[in-house]
N, C-alpha and C positions, 0 to 999 in steps of 0.2 A: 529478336527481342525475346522467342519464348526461349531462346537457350540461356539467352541469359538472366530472365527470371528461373531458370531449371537450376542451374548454378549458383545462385542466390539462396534459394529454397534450401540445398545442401551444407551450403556455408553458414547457413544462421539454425538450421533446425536439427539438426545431427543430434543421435541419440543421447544424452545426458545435457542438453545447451537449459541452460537458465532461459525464462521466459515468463515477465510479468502478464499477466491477463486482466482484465477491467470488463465487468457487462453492470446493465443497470436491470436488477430485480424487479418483481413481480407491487414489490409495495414501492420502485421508485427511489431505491435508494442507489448508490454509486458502492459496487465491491472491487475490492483491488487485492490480488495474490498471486502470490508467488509461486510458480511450477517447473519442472520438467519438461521435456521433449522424452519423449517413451517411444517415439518410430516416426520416420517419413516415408509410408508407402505407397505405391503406386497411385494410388487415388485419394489416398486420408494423411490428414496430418495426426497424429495420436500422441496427447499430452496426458501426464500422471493428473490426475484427481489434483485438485489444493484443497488440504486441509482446513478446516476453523477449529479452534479449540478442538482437537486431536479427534474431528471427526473430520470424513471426509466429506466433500458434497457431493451431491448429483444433481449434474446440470440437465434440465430436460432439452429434448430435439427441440433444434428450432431457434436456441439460445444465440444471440449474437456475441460473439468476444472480439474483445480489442485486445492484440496483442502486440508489447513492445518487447524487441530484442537489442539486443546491444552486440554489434561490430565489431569489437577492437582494433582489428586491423586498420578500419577507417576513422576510429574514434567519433564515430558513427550510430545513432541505434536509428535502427524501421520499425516503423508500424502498421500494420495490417487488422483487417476483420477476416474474420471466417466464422461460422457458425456448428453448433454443435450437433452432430449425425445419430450418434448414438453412444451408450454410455455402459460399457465394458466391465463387468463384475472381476473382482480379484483380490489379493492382498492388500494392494494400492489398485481400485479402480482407474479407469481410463476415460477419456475422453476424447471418440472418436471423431474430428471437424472436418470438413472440407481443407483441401488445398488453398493456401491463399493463394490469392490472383494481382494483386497489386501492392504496392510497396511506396510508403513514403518516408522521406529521410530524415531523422531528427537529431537535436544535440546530443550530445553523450549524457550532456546531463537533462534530465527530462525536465527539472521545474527551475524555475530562478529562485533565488534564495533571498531572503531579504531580512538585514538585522532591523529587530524590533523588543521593544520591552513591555510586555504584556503579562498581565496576572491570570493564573489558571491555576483548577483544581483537577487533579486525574482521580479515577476511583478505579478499584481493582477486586473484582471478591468483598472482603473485607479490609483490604487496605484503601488507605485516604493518602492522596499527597498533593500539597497545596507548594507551588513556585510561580516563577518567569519564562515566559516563553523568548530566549532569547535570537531564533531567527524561524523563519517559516515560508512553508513556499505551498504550492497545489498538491500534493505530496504527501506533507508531513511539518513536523515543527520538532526544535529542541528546545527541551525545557529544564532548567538548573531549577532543585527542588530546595524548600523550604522545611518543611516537615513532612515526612514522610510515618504514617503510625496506623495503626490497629486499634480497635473499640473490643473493651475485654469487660469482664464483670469486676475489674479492678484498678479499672482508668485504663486512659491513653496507655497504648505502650508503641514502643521504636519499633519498625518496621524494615528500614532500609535494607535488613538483609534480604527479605522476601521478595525484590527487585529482581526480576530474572527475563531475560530474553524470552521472547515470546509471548508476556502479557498482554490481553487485548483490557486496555484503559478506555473510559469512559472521560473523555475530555471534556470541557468546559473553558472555554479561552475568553476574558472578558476586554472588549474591542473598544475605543473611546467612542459614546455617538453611533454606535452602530449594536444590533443585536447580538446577543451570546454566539461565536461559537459553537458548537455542539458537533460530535465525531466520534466514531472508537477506532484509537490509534494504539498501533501493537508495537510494543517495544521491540527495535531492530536491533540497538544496541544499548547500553549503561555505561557510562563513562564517570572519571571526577572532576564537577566542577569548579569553581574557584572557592576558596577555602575547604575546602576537600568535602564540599556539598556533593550527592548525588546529582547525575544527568540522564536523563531520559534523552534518546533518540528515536523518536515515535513516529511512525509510517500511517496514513491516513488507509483504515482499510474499510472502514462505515461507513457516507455517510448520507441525510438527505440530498432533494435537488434544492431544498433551500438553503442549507447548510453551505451547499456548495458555490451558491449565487452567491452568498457573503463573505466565502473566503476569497471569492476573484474577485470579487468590486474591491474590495480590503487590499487586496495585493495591485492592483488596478490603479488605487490610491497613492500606494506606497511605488510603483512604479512612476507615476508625473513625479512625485516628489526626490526621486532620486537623481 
């Protein structure tokens, strides 16, 4: 068994593998990002730093993370905890964790997806953009936008171009019967919606533990009913 958790370890964490991480902070809240594998060595697993807003963090000792990887070969992804050892200064910091020790098996696709038609507002900096959230899962949600604009000393003006991968949005999803939504979700990709509207593809990377309670009872919902 341990050879073949040994052989596991090498097929999923090889230096450059994609590897999402999840811990829940000091105020409580649920963070989710995206990293690197930077070494598997003898004793430590060592992941690149993830970024926020093009800083990087430092996770202190002690820190639990939830790591999900993704298989292909099995069309498969695992996930594991391990915890954070210590924390490696450099160009792109490190972060040094223990070895994981257990392994369990999940879908390839991590959240179910569920179409729904829901109004929200995203906010960005100084950009405002108000649409439809047309499916959503524990995750993330896409959203086909309405207006998309900027607040100037000369009125509203068009914004859409300033839509760029990587923005962390300030979400606002409004639910029938049930409380606000609330989230910051970082645009993964931009797409064109129907009538050549813009589309947000946004990844849940903020949010509370009661934000979080309302988006699974909500999905919970919409689960009986499908």
């Amino acid at each position: 068994m341990a050879e073949d958790n040994g052989a596991l370890l090498k097929r999923l964490f090889y230096p450059g593998a994609e590897v999402n991480l999840e811990f829940v902070d000091e105020k409580n809240l649920f963070k989710n990002y995206d990293t690197l594998v930077e070494d598997l060595e003898k004793e430590y697993l060592v992941l690149q730093a993830p970024a926020d807003r093009d800083k990087y963090l430092q996770l202190e000792e002690g820190r639990e993370l939830t790591l999900w990887c993704e298989a292909d070969w099995e069309k498969l992804a695992y996930v594991t905890s391990v915890f954070v050892i210590e924390n490696r200064p450099g160009t792109v910091p490190l972060l040094v964790c223990c070895k994981p020790q257990r392994f369990e098996r999940s879908s390839l696709r991590r959240y179910t997806r569920y179409e729904v038609d829901l109004g929200c507002v995203c906010t960005a900096d100084s950009i405002s953009t108000s649409g439809r959230v047309t499916d959503i899962s524990l995750g993330g949600c896409c959203v086909e936008l309405e207006l998309v604009s900027r607040d100037s000393e000369f009125g509203t003006e068009d914004a859409s171009s300033e839509l760029t991968m990587g923005l962390n949005f300030h979400t606002v999803i409004t639910i029938p019967d049930q409380p606000e939504l609330v989230f910051i979700g970082q645009a993964a990709r931009i797409f064109s919606a129907d009538e050549g509207k813009p589309g947000l593809a946004l990844e849940i990377r903020e949010i509370s533990s009661e934000n979080k309670e309302v988006l699974k009872n909500y999905l919970f919902q919409l689960q009986l009913m499908s």
